[in-house]
C-alpha positions in Angstrom: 67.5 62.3 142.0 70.1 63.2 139.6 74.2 63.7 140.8 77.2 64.9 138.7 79.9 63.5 140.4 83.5 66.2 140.3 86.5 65.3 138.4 88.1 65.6 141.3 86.5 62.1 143.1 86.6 58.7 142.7 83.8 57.4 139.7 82.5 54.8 141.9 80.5 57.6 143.1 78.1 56.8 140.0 78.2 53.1 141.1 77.0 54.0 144.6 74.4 56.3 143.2 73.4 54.2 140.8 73.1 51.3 143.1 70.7 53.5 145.2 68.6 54.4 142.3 69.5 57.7 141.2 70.7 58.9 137.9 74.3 59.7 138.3 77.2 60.8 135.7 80.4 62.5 135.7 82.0 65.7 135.3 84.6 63.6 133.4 82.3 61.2 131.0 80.7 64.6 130.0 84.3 66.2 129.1 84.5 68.6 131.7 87.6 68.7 133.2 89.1 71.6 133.7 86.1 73.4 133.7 86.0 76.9 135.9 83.2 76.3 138.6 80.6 78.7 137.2 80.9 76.8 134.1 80.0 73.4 136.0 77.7 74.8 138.3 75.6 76.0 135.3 75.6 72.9 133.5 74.4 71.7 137.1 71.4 73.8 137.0 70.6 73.2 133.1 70.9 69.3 133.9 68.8 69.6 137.1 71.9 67.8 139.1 73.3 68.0 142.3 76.9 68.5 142.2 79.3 66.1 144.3 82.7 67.7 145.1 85.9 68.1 147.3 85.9 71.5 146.0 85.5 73.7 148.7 84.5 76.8 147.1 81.0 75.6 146.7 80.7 75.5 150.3 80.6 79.3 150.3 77.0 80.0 150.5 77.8 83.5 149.3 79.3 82.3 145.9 77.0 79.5 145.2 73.3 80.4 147.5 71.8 76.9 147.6 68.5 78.1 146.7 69.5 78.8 143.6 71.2 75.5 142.4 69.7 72.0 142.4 72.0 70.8 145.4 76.0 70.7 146.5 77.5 68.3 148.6 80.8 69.0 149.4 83.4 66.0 151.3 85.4 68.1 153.8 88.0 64.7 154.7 90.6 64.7 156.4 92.1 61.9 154.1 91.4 62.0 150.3 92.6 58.3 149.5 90.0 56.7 146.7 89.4 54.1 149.6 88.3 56.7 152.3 86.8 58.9 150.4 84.0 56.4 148.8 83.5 54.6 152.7 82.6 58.3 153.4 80.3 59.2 150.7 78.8 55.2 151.3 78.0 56.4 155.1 76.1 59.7 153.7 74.2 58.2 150.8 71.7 56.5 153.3 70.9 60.2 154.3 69.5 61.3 150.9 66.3 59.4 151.6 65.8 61.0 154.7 66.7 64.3 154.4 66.4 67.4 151.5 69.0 67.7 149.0 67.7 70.0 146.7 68.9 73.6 147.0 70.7 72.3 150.1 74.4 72.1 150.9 76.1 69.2 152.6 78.8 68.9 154.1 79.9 65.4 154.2 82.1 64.9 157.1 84.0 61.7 158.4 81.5 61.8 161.1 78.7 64.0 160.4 76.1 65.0 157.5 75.9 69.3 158.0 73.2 70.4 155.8 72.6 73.9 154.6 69.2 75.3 153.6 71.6 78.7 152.9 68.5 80.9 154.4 70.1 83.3 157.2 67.4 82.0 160.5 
């Protein structure tokens, strides 16, 4: 699976990813910052990559449907130290075996994985 990793997290996200075989870069290596998040989130879809953020306007399903990009996970921390943030993302990574990611939104909590399929039930 391929993962473009926000400039606003840590890059050991690509070392964790990597580690668990997936193709990971990020938004930084590819000389994104400061990029408006319709600019990102297309270069997501042309790339075929999930995006990784803190940003929580790509948690609104209205904005950014899940269906119609390859993936979002969003960490909604309390705490945004480097040090919590990648023991947080280190918990969910396990997860991506096991459950959909594509065209899915998670939220990455502390405590729980929320995922999205941003169909109405």
């Amino acid at each position: 699976m391929k993962f473009k990793i926000d400039e606003n997290l840590p890059t050991e996200f690509v070392e964790l990813l990597q580690a668990a075989h997936h193709d990971a870069v990020t938004a930084l290596s590819q000389g994104l910052q400061g990029e408006d998040d319709p600019v990102l989130i297309d270069l997501c879809r042309q790339e075929g990559r999930v995006l990784v953020t803190l940003d929580l306007d790509f948690s609104d399903i209205r904005t950014y449907p899940p269906q119609e990009v390859p993936g979002l996970m969003v960490l909604r921390v309390r705490r945004q130290d480097k040090r919590h943030l990648i023991e947080v993302f280190r918990r969910a990574i396990p997860l991506i075996a096991q459950e959909p990611v594509e065209h899915r939104l998670w939220i990455i909590e502390e405590t729980r994985v929320r995922i999205h399929s941003g169909e109405t039930d």
